[in-house]
C-alpha positions as CSV (number, residue, x, y, z in Angstrom):
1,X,1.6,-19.4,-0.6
2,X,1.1,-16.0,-2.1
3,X,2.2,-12.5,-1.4
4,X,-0.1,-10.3,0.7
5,X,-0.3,-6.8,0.8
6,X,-0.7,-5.4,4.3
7,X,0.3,-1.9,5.2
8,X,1.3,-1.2,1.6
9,X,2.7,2.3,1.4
10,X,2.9,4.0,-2.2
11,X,4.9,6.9,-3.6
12,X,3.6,8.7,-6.7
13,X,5.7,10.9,-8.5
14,X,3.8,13.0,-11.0
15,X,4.0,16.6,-12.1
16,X,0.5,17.2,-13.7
17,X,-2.3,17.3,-11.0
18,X,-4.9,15.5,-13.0
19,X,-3.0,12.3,-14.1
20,X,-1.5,12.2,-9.8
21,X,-5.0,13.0,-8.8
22,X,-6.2,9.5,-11.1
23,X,-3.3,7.2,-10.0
24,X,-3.9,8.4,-6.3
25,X,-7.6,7.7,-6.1
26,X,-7.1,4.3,-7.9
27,X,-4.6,3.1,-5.3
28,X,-6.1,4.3,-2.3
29,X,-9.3,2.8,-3.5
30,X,-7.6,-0.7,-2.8
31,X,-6.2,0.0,0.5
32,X,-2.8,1.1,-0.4
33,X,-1.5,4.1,1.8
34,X,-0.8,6.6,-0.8
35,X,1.2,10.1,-0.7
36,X,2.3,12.0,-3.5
37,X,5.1,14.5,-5.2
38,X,5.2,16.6,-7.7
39,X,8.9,16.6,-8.6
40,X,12.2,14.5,-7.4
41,X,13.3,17.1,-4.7
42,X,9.9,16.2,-3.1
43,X,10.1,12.8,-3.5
44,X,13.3,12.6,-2.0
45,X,12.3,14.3,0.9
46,X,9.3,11.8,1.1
47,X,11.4,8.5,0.5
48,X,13.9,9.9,3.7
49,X,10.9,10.0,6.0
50,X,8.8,6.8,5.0
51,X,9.9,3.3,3.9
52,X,7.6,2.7,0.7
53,X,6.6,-0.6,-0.9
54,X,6.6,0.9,-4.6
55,X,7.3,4.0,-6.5
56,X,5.1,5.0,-9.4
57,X,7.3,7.4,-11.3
58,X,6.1,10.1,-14.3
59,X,8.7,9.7,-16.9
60,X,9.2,13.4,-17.8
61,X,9.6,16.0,-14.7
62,X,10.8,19.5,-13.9
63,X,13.9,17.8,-13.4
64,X,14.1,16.7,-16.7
65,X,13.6,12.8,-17.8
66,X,13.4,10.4,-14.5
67,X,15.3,7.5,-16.6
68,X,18.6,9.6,-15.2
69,X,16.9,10.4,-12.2
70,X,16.2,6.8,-11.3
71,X,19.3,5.2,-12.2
72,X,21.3,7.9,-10.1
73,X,19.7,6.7,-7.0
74,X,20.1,3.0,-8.1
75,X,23.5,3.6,-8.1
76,X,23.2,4.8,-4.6
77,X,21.1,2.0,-3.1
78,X,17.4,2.6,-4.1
79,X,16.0,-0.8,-4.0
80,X,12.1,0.1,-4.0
81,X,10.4,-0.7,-7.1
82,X,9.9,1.5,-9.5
83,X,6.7,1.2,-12.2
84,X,7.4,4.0,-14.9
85,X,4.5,6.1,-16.2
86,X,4.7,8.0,-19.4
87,X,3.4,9.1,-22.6
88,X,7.2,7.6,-24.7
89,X,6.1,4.2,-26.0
90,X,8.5,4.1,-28.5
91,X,10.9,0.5,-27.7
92,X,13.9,2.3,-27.3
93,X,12.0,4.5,-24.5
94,X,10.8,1.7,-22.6
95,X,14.3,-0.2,-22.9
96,X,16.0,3.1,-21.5
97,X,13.3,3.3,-18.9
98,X,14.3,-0.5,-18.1
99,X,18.1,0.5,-18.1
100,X,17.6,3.0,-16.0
101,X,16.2,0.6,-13.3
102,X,12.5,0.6,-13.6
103,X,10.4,-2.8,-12.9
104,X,7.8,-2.1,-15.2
105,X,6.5,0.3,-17.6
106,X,3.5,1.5,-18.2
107,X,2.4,4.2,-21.4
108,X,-0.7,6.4,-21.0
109,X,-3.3,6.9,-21.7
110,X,-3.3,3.8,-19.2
111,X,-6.7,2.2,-17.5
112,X,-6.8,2.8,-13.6
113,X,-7.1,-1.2,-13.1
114,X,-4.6,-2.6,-14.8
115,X,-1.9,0.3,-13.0
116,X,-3.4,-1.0,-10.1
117,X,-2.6,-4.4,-10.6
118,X,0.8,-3.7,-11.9
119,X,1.8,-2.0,-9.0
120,X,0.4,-5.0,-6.4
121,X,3.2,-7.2,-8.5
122,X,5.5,-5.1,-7.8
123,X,4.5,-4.6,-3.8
124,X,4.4,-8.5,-3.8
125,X,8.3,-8.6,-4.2
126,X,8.4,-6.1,-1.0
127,X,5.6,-7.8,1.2
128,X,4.9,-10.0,3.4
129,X,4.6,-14.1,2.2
130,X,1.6,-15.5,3.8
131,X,-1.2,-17.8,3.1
132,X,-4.0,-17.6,1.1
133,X,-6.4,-17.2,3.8
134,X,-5.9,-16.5,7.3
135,X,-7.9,-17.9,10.6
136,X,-9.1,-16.8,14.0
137,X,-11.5,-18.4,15.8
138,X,-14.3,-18.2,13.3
139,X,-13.3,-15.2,10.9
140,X,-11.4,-16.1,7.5
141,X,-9.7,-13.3,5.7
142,X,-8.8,-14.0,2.2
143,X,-5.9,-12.1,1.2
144,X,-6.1,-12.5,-2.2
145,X,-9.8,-12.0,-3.4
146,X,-9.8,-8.9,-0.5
147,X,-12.7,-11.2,1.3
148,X,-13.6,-11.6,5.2
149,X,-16.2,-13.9,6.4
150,X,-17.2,-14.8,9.8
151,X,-19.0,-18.0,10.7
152,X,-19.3,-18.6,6.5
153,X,-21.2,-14.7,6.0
154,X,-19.6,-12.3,4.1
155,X,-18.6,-9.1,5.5
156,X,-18.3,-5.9,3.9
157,X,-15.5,-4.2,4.9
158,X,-13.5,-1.0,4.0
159,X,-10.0,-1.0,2.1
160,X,-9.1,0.6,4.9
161,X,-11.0,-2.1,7.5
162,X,-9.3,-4.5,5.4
163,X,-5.8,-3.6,6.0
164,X,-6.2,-3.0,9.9
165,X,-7.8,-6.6,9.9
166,X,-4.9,-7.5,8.0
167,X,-2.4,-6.2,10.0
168,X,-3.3,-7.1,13.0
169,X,-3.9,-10.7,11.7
170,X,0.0,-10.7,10.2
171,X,1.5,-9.6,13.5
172,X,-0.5,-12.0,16.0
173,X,-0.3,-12.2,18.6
174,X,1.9,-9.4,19.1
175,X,0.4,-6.1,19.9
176,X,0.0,-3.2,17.2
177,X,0.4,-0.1,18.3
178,X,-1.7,2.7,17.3
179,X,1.1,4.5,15.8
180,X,2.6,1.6,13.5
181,X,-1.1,1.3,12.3
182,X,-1.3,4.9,11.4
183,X,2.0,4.6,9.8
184,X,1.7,1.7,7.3
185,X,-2.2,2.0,7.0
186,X,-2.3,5.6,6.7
187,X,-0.5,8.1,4.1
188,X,0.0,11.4,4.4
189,X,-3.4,13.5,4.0
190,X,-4.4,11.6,7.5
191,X,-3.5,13.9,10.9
192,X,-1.5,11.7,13.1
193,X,-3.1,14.2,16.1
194,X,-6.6,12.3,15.1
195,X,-8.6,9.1,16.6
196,X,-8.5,8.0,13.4
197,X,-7.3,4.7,14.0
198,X,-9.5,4.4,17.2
199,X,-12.4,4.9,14.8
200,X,-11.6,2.6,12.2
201,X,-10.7,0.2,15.0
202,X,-14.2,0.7,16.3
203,X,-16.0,0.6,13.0
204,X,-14.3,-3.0,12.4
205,X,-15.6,-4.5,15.4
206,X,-19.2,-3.5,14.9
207,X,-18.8,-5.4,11.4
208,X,-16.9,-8.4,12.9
209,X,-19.8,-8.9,15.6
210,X,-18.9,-11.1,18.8
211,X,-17.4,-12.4,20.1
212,X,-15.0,-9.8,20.0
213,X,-12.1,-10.2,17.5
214,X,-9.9,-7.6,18.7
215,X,-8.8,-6.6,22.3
216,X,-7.5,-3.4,23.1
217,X,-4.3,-3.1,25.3
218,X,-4.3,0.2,27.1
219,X,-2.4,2.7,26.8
220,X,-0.3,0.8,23.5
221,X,-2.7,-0.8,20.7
222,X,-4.5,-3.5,19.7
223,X,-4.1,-7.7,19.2
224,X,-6.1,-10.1,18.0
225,X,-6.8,-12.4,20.8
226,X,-8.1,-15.4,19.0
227,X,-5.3,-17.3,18.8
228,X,-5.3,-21.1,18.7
229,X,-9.2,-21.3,18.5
């Protein structure tokens, strides 16, 4: 069994707009819903909204050094991981940063893929456990290579495609509404006013071909209504 990663939802907290706008764009390049602060008062006000998988957290900020920061609200109950991002790579940093009650640490300059990978580890602790690859009728998601076939072709899909699929695979054969789609699939640059999940939704069955994969249930969402075959 291995840890998937639907509806991941990501919290960056990162003062200097060029280093946030990297970290973001690698993230939400895998599928991860992403939103972003630029200081601990925003990030708070984020984390009391939305329930997030990780935290990726700039060591220095307005605020001063987030080693205090952190361990403050570990004290209080934060249980989300943290991954630490910073230019101190001096031992006694990175044990303080460890102290303080980060999961992992990471110095920059850093490259995009590996912070990527490093912060799936640490969403695996969070997420959901569920086999390796995942069946309906004739489609087969792999959840770890990021792969869907149907009838043994290969389809190419969107990160974003990918987690719907997902998603809707993981909560079979319950319905999804359109809202908890929008909420772990989405982050915060999406307008929750949009069809945006309707399009997505549509863009997905085009790829999966027919039969059809995924039924609408008016009025509340969408299943997958494959089940057993």
């Amino acid at each position: 069994m291995v840890a998937s990663l639907a509806a991941v939802r990501v919290l960056v907290v990162e003062d200097d707009p060029e280093v946030r706008g990297v970290v973001v764009t690698a993230l939400r390049a895998v599928g991860f819903a992403v939103d972003q602060a630029a200081d601990w008062s925003q990030a708070d006000v984020n984390m009391s909204v939305n329930d997030y998988d990780c935290l990726v957290l700039d060591r220095i900020l307005p605020e001063g050094d987030s080693a205090g920061q952190l361990r403050r609200r570990r004290e209080a109950g934060l249980g989300v991981p943290a991954l630490m991002l910073t230019a101190l790579d001096d031992v006694t940093d990175r044990l303080a940063g460890f102290e303080a009650g980060a999961d992992d640490y990471v110095v920059k300059p850093f490259v995009a893929a590996e912070l990527v990978l490093r912060v799936r580890a640490l969403c695996r602790r969070r997420g959901t456990t569920l086999p390796p690859v995942m069946r309906a009728g004739d489609v087969e998601v792999d959840t770890a290579r990021r792969e869907v076939r149907r009838d043994g072709i290969l389809l190419t899909l969107t990160p974003k495609e990918f987690s719907v699929l997902e998603m809707l695979l993981v909560r079979r054969p319950a319905v999804v509404t359109r809202a908890d789609l929008f909420e772990h699939c989405w982050d915060e640059q999406a307008d929750p006013t949009s069809n945006v999940v309707d399009v997505v939704v549509g863009q997905l069955r085009r790829k999966l071909g027919d039969p059809p994969l995924i039924t609408t249930v008016r009025g509340t969402g969408y299943r997958v209504d494959l089940a057993g075959r």
